[in-house]
KETORGU-463312 format. One line per 3 residues: number of its first residue (from 1); for each residue x, y, z of C-alpha. Coordinates in pm, 1 decimal, decimal comma. Example, Ala and Ser with C-alpha at 12.3 -4.5 7.8 and 13.67 -1.06 7.14 Angstrom:
BEGIN
1	1230,0 -450,0 780,0  1367,0 -106,0 714,0
end
This chain:
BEGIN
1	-11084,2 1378,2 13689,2  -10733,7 1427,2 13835,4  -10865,5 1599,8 14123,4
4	-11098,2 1338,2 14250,7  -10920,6 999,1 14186,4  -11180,0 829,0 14267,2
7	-11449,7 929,5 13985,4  -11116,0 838,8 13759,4  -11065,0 485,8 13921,0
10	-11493,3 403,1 13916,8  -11453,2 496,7 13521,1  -11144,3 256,7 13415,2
13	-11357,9 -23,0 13579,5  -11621,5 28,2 13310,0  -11496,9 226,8 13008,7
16	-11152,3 138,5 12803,0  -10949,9 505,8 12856,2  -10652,5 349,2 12736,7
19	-10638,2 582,8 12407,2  -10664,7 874,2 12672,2  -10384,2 712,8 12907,7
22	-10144,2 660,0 12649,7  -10238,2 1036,6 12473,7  -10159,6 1204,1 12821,9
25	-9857,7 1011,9 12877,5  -9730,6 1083,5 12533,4  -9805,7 1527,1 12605,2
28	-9608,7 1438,1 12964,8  -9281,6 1326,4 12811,4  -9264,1 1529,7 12505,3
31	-9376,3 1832,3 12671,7  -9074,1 1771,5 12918,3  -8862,7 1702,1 12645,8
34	-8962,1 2075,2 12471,7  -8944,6 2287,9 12774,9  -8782,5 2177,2 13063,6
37	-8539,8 1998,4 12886,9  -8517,0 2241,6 12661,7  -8446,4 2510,0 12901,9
40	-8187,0 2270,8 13082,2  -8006,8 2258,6 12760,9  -7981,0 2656,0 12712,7
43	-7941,7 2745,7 13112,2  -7669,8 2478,1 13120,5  -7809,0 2352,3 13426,7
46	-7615,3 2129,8 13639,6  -7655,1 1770,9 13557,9  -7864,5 1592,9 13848,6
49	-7631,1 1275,6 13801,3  -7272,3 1246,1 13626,1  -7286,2 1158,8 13248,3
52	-7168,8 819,4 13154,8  -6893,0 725,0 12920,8  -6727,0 1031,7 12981,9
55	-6985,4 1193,8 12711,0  -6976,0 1544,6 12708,8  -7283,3 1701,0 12931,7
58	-7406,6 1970,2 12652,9  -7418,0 1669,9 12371,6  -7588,2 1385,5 12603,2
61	-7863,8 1703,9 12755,1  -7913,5 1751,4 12372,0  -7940,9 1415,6 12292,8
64	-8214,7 1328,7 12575,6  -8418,4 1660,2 12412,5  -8498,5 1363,4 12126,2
67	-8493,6 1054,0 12319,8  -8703,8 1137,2 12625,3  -9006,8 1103,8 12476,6
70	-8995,2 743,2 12397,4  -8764,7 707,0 12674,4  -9070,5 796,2 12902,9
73	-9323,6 563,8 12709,0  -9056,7 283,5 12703,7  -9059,5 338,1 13129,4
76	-9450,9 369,5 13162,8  -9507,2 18,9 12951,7  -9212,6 -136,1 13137,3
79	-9386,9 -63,6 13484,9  -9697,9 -148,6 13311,7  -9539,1 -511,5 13248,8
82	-9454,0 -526,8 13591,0  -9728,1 -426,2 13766,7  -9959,4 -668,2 13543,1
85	-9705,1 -987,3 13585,7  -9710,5 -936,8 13978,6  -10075,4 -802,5 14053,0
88	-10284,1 -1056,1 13779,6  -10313,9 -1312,0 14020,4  -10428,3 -1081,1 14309,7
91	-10752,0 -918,6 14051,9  -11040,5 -994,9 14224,6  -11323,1 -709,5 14155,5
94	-11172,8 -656,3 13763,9  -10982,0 -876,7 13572,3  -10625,1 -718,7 13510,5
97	-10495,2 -686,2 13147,3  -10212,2 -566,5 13058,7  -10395,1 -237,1 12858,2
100	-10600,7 -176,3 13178,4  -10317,9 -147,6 13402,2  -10065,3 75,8 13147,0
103	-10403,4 333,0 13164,0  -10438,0 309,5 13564,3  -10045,0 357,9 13523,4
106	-10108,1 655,6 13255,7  -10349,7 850,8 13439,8  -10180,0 787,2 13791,2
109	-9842,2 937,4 13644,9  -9993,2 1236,9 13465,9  -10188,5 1426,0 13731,5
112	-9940,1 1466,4 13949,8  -9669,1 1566,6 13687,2  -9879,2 1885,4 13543,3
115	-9760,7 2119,6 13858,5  -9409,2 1970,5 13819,5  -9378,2 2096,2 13457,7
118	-9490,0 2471,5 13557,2  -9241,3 2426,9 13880,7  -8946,1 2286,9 13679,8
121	-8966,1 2585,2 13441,0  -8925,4 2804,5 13730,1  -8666,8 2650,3 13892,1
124	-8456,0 2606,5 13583,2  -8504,3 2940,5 13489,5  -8431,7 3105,8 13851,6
127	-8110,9 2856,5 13824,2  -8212,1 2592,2 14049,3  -8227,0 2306,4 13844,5
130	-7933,0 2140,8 14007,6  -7950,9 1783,6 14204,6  -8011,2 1970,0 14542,9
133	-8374,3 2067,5 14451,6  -8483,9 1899,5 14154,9  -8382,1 1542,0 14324,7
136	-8582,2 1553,2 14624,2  -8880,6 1787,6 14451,4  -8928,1 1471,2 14129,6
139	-8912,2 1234,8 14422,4  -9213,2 1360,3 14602,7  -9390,9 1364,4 14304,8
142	-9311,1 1022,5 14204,5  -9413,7 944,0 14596,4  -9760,8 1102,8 14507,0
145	-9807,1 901,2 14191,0  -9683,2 591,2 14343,4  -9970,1 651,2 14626,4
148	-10238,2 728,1 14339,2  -10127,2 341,1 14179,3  -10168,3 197,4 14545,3
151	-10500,5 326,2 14574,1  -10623,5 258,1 14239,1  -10472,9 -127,2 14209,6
154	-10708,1 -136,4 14525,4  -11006,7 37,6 14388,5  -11031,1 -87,5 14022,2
157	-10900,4 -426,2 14025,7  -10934,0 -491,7 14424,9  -10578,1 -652,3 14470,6
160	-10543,1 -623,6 14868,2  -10410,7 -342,6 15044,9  -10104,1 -485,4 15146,9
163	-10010,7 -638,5 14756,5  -10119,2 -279,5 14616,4  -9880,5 -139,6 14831,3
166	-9596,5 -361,3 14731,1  -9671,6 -317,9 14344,5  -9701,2 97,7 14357,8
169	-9378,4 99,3 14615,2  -9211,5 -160,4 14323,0  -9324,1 72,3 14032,0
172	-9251,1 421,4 14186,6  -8860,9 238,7 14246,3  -8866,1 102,6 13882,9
175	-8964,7 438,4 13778,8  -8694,9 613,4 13952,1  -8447,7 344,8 13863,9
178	-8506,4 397,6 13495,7  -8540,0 764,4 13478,2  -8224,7 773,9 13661,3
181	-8025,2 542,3 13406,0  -8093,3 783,5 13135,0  -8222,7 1101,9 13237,2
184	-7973,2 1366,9 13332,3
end
């Protein structure tokens, strides 16, 4: 399914996944939260951006442990919002509802991720979770799941090329803005 996107996008045209969508995005953010967060906490990783408030780094990495998971959901129904207010107009194979696009979101943001969570493990655990590697390595994947969106917005609801484009660029920077705010 993750491996050929395209099976993936024919399917959401014709079957509701969103149960599926919003299971896989709910294992994505709590997993992160229970290991690589986790791991942060105990390796006392650098933090990839300074901590605001002047809150002390150990109590605000502890504190994401617990919020991250509905930190995550909170982003992935946010870009979900957007992507529906800005692309419903464009539909023109598939209606777009605001369910059908948070499970094109889901699945588009998962796939991608799984490697990352085996990689960050690594990393933290070698001692290379700082900002130098973890920065540009969570940006390529969010590049890669940004492209999956483009392709399915233009596959399952056929919003032109050019629109899909500017909604998955728009999402993958909304994403990154709001992981960013929070997420240390």
């Amino acid at each position: 399914m993750f491996l050929r996107p395209s099976g993936l996008y024919t399917r959401l045209r014709g079957h509701d996944l969103f149960f599926w969508a919003f299971f896989l995005q709910f294992f994505r953010w709590q997993t992160t939260a229970l290991t690589t967060l986790v791991a942060l906490y105990q390796e006392n990783s650098p933090m990839l951006l300074p901590v605001p408030f002047g809150i002390d780094p150990q109590s605000y990495r502890y504190f994401e442990i617990y919020a991250y998971g509905p930190y995550g959901m909170l982003i992935i129904t946010l870009m979900a919002l957007a992507v529906w207010w800005y692309g419903k107009d464009f539909a023109i194979t598939l209606p777009m509802t605001l369910k059908r696009t948070w499970t094109l979101l889901g699945f588009c943001f998962f796939g991608p991720w799984l490697p990352s969570l085996l990689i960050d493990s690594f990393l933290v655990k070698l001692g290379w979770g700082g900002p130098e590697i973890i920065i540009p390595w969570h940006t390529s994947i969010v590049a890669i799941e940004t492209l999956l969106l483009i392709v399915g917005l233009n596959t399952v609801f056929g919003i032109p090329f050019k629109r899909s484009i500017q909604l998955g660029v728009g999402a993958g920077f909304l994403f990154l803005f709001l992981a960013g705010a929070v997420i240390r």
